[in-house]
N, C-alpha and C positions, 0 to 999 in steps of 0.2 A: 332581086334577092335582098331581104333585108340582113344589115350587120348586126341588128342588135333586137332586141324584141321590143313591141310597143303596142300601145292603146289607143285605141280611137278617142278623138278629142268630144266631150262629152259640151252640155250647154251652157256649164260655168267656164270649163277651158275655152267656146268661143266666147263667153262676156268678157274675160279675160285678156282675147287677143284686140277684142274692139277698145281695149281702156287701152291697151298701151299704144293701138292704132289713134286714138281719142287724143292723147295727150300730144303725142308726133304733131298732130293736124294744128292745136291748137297752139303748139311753142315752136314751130317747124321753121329754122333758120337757115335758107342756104349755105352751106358750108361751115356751119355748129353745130345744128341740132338734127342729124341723118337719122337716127335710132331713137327710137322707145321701146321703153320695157313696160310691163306691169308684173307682178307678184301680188299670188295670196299668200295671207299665212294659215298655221294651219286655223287660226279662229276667224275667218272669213275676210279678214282686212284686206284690204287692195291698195297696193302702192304702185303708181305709175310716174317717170319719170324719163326724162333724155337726157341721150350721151353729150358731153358737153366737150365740144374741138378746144384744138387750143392749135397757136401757132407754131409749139415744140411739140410734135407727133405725139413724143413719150408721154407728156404732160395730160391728153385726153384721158380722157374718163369715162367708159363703159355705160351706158342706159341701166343695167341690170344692179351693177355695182354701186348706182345712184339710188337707187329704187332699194335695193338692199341697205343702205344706209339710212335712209329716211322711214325704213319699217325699224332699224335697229334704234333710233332717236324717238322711237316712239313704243319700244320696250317690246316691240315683235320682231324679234330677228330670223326668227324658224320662219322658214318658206312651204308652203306646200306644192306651190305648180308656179313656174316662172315663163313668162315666153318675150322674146325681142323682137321688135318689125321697122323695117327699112321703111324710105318714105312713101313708095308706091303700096304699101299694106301687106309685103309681102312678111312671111313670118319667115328667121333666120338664125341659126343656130349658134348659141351663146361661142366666145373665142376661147382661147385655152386659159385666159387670165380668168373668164369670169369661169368657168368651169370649174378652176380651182376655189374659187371663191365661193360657191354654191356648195361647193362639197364641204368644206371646210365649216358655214352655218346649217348645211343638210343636207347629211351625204344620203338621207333617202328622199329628197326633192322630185317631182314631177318636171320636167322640160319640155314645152311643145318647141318642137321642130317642123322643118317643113320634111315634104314626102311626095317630089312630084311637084305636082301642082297645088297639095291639099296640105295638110298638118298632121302632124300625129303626136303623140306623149312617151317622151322615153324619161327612164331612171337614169340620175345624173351621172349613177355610178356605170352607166353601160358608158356614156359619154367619154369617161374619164375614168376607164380603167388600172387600176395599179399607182392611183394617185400616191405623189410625191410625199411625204411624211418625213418629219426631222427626229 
């Protein structure tokens, strides 16, 4: 039973999960670099990056959050579809840090998630209901 409604991942959301699986493969550091991201924006750009360990837990840095950064240095910070993949290729569902963070650059974002065995496309806003606001 699904908790939230979602879309089937279409043939840019898998080139998508292949750039951020691409980039994992090719910076992939035992015990650094576990996750990649990739992000469109909404003008077709693709930013993929990894999460970057650190010795002090707190101190790491999210994949999506890096990849978010590096669309915003380059004056695309609107996301259209975002997804994150461990290092066996499997696709995994943003934490509640980036969650906020997505919402916060576009609270109508696309997010593949996995589903099963397979992926699918939810709205950030099902994700992250009743987000926090000051």
């Amino acid at each position: 039973m699904a908790i939230f409604a979602s879309d089937p991942t279409t043939d840019r959301d898998r080139d998508l999960i292949q750039a951020a699986r691409k980039i994992l493969e090719e910076r992939y550091k035992p015990g650094w670099h576990q996750v990649g991201a990739a992000l469109r924006t909404p003008a077709g750009k693709v930013f993929a990056a990894v999460h970057l360990e650190a010795n002090v837990g707190r101190a790491a840095v999210c994949a999506e959050a890096i990849a978010l950064g590096m669309a915003a240095a380059a004056g695309e910070a609107a996301i259209e579809t975002i997804v994150a993949v461990v290092h066996d290729g499997s696709v995994v569902s943003p934490c509640g840090i980036c969650r906020e963070v997505i919402t916060d650059y576009s609270p109508q974002a696309r997010v593949i998630v996995p589903d099963g065995s397979a992926a699918t496309v939810a709205h950030i806003e099902d994700l992250l209901p009743r987000k926090y606001t000051s």
